[in-house]
N, C-alpha and C positions, 0 to 999 in steps of 0.2 A: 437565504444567505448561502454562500458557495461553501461548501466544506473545507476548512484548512484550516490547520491547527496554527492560532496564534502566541504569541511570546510574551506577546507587549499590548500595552493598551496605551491611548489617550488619554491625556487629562486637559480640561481644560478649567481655567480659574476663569471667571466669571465676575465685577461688582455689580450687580444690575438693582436698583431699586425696589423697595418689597415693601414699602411700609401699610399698616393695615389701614381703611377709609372706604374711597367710594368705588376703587376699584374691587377690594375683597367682597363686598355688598353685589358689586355687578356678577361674580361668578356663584352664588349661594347655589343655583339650579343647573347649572352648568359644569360642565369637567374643567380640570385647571387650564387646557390650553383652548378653551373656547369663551366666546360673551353672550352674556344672556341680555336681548336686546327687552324693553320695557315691553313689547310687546310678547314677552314669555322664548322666542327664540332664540336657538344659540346659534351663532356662528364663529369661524377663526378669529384669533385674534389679531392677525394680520390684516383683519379688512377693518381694524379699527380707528380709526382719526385717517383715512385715505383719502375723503373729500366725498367718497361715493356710497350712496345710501345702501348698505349690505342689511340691512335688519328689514327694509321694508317702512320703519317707521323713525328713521333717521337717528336714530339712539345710540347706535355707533360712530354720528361724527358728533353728539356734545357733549359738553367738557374734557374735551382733549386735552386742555394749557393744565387739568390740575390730575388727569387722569394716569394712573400708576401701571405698570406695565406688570402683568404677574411672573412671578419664578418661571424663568428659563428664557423671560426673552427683555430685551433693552431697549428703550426709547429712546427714537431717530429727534432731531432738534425739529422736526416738523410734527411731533408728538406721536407719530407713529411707532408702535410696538410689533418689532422685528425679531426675531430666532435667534440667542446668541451665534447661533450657531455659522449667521448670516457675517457677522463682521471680520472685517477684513479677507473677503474672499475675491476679491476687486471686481465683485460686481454689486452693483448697486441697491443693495435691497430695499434701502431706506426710500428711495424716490428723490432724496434731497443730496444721498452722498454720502450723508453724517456718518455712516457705519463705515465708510473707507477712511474719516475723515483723516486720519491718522497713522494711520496703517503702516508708511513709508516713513515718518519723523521717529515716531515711538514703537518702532518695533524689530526686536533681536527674533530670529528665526533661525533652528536647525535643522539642516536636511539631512539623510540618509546617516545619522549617526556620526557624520563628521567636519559638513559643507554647513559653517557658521558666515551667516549676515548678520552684522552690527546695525548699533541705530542708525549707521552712516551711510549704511547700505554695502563696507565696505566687507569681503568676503575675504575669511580664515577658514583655516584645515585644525580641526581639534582635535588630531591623531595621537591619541595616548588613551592607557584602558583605563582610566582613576577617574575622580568626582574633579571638578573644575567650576571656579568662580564664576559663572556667567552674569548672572545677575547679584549684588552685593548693597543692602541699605539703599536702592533707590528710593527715593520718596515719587511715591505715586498714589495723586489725589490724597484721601486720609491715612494713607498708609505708607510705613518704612517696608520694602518687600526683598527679600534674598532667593534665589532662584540656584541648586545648586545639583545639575544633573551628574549622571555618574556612567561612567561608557564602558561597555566590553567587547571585545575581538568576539566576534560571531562565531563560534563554533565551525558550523558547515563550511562556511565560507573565509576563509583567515585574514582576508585581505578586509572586509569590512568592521566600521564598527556601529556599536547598536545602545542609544540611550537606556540602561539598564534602570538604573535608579533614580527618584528626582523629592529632591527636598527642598520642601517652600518654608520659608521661615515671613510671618506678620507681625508688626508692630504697629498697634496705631497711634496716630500723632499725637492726637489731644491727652491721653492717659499714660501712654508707655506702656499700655498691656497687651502679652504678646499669642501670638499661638503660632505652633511648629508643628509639621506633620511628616513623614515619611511614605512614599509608594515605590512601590517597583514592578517588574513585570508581571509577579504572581498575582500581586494586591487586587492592581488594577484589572488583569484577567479574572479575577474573582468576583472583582463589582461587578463588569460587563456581564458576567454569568448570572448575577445574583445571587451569586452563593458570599457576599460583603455588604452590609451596611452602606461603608462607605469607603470609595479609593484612596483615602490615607490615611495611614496609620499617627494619631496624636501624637508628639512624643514629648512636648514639653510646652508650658505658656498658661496662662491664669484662665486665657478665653476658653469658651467652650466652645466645641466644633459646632454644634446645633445655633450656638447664640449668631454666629456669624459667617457659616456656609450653609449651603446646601446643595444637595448634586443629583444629577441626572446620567442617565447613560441610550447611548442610540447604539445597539450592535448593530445596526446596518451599515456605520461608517469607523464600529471600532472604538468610539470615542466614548471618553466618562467627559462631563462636564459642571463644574464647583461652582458656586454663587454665594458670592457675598452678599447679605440682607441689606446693607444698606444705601450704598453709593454709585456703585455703576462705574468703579474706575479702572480696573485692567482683566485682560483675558492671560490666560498660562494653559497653554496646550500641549501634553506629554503624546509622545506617538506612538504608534506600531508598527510591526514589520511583518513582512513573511519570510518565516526561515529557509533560506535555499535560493531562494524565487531570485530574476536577474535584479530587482531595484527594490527599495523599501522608502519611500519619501516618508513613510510616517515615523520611521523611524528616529525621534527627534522629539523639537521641544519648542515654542513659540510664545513666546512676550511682548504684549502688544497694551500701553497707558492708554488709555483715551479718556485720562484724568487732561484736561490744562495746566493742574500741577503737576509737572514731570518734572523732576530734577536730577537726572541718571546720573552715578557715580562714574569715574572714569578710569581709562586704563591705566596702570593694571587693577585696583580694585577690582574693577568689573571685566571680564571678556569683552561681553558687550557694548561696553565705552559707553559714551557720551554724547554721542552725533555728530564729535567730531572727526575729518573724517581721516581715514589712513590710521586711527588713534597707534598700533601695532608697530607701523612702518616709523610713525614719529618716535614713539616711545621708542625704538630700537636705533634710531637716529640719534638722540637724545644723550645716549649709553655709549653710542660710537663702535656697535656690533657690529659686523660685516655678514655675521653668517643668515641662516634660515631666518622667519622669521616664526618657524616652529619649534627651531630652538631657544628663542623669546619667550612662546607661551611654554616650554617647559619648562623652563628656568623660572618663570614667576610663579607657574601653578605649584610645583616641588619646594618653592622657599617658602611660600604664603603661608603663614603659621593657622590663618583663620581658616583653611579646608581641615578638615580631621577627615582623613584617608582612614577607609574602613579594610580595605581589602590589604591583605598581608602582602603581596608585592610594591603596592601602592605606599603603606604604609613604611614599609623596608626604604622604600626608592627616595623618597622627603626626610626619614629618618636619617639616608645617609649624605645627602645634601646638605642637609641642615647642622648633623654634628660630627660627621665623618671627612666632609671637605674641611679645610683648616682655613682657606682664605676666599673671599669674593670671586676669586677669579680661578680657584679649581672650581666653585659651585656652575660657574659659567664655562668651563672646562667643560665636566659631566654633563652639564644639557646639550652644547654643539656635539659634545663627541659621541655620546648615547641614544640621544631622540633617535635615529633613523632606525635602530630597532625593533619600535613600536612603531615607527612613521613614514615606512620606506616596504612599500609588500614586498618588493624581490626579499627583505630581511624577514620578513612577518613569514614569506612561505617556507623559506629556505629553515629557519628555527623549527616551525611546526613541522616539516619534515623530518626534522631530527629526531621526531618524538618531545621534543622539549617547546617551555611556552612563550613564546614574543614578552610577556610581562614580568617573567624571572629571567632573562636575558637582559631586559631593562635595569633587573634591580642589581642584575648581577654586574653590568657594567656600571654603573653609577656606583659602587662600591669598588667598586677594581680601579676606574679613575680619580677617586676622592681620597683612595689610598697611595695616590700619583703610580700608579700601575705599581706596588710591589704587594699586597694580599696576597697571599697562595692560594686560599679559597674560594676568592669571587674568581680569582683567577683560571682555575683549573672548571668551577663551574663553566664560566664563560667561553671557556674552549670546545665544552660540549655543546654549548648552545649555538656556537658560530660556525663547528666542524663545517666545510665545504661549502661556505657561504663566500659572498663576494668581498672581499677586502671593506669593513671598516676602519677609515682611515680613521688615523690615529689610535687604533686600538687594537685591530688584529695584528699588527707585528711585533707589538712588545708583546701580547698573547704566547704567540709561538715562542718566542725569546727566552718569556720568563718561567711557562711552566707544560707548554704544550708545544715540543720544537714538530710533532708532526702535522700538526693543525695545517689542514687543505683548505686555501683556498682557493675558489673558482675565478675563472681567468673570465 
């Protein structure tokens, strides 16, 4: 593997089937990811139900229809057991497809920390450093699932952001019992080392982690990967990055049902909507907005009482939306006039240049406009963060007005 210090790691969630019978019986002699054919041989498990005799003594193509696939890989509708690792990669592992089946209907993907595809396929910018609703009580297959990543401005680079933290909350249907767990960068670099158990931290729910995951990790691709023991119904992929480097795709997160019960929540609930498509553009239609429509997603993610913001400017920033604005329509004020802060590089470098941070510039201006610009405080803060920056409309000239008349801005 290439030496470079990583940040982040994958996760991926997994429900793939495990129950014990005649598949745990076929591996007694064998390692977990190979079949021990009747004839005392092991071979992959991928040459299992393919049609083609790999044992020599045919024992690998019978009882395919009742045959269980073991931890770490899924069985294709042509009974064939496949690698989770294979699904949704659009290429065909299965032979029949079944591992794509879905891919494109039930599936929200983040790229690079900021480049959101809904189930619609339809593509948002989630430029802001805080946790966000992505995933919210879909029901998928046996399970109610909340998907809830957390972003930060990249260091090195200010202009990027980088899936930081990601919290999976499960419910399952039949019971209502639930399990919660937490990972982040560290966590998950820890598992991939093996210096962790497991990539996420329990933090709440009656289940126990062992009753209904289990995980794997490949350091040759970066990734941890979670499995559910009993059903096989959705993947959740947490990514990595490299710090510095020009691109980071992994940097990100992936939701993908290939439960038939799919019932996604829709926007805003969820980022990720419902499959229907534009979900953003209509919802902002809807409301009769004109502006961005990332001033939409900041305006829902900063009001949405069910994110609890963990990071003190995040947490500052919803605080003052929520009880610092006095009416609907300062709350909607602060989003059009602030997002470009955190959602605008020429603002993200020009801040960081100051020595000051894109995410207290955010919080400082959401306090300065929910005070209808008279604060002295967020005010005078904001003056440092914006010094010699290019004109935020709406914001930098009562700045200079009310408390900073020397405040440069760039032409």
């Amino acid at each position: 593997m290439a030496s470079f210090c990583f940040y982040a790691a994958c996760v991926i969630a997994v429900f793939a089937s495990n129950n014990a019978g005649t598949a745990s019986a076929s591996h007694l002699g064998c390692p977990s990811n190979k079949f021990q054919c009747d004839n005392g041989k092991c071979v992959p498990i991928t040459w299992v139900c393919t049609g083609i005799d790999g044992c020599g003594d045919n024992s690998d193509e019978k009882n395919c229809d009742t045959y269980e696939c073991p931890h770490g890989y899924w069985k294709c509708k042509n009974n064939r057991c496949v690698p989770v690792e294979w699904l949704c990669t659009d290429i065909n592992g299965c032979g029949d497809n079944s591992d794509e089946d879905k891919c494109d209907t039930n599936r929200c993907i983040m790229r690079r920390g900021k480049k959101l595809r809904t189930f619609s396929n339809t593509k948002e910018r989630i430029k802001f450093p805080c946790k966000y609703n992505a995933v919210r009580n879909t029901i998928c297959g046996s399970w109610k699932v909340t998907l809830t990543p957390g972003n930060a401005i990249e260091a090195d680079k200010n202009k990027r952001y980088v899936v930081k933290t990601m919290w999976l909350g499960l419910e399952r249907l039949n019971d209502s019992m639930k399990w919660e767990g937490r990972s982040d960068l560290k966590i998950a670099k820890k598992y991939i080392n093996g210096q962790k158990a497991e990539p996420f931290n329990k933090k709440d729910g009656a289940l126990e982690t062992n009753q209904i995951l289990s995980f794997a990790a490949s350091s040759s691709d970066d990734e941890v990967t979670v499995y559910e023991k009993s059903a096989g119904d959705f993947v959740v992929r947490y990514g990595q990055y490299m710090p510095g480097d020009t691109w980071h795709r992994r940097s990100g997160f992936e939701f993908i049902c290939l439960s038939d019960n799919f019932q996604p929540s829709g926007y805003p609930d969820q980022i990720c909507g419902n499959g229907t498509k534009d979900e953003v553009k209509a919802f902002k239609k809807s409301k009769g907005y004109r502006e961005s429509r990332q001033a939409v997603l900041f305006h829902e993610v900063f009001t949405n009482d069910g994110i609890i913001q963990t990071d003190s400017d995040c947490k500052s920033t919803a605080n003052a939306i929520s009880n610092k604005c006095q009416t609907d329509a300062d709350r909607w004020n602060a989003a059009k006039l602030c997002w470009p802060v955190v959602g605008k590089s020429h603002f993200q470098s020009c801040i960081t240049h100051n020595i000051e941070r894109p995410e207290s510039a955010m919080r400082h201006c959401v306090e300065y406009v929910c005070s209808r610009c008279t604060d002295p405080n967020s005010c005078l803060a904001l003056s440092e963060e914006l010094d010699g920056c290019m004109e935020l409309e709406g914001v930098s000239n009562y700045v200079r007005s009310q408390c900073a008349p020397n405040l440069a801005i760039a032409t």
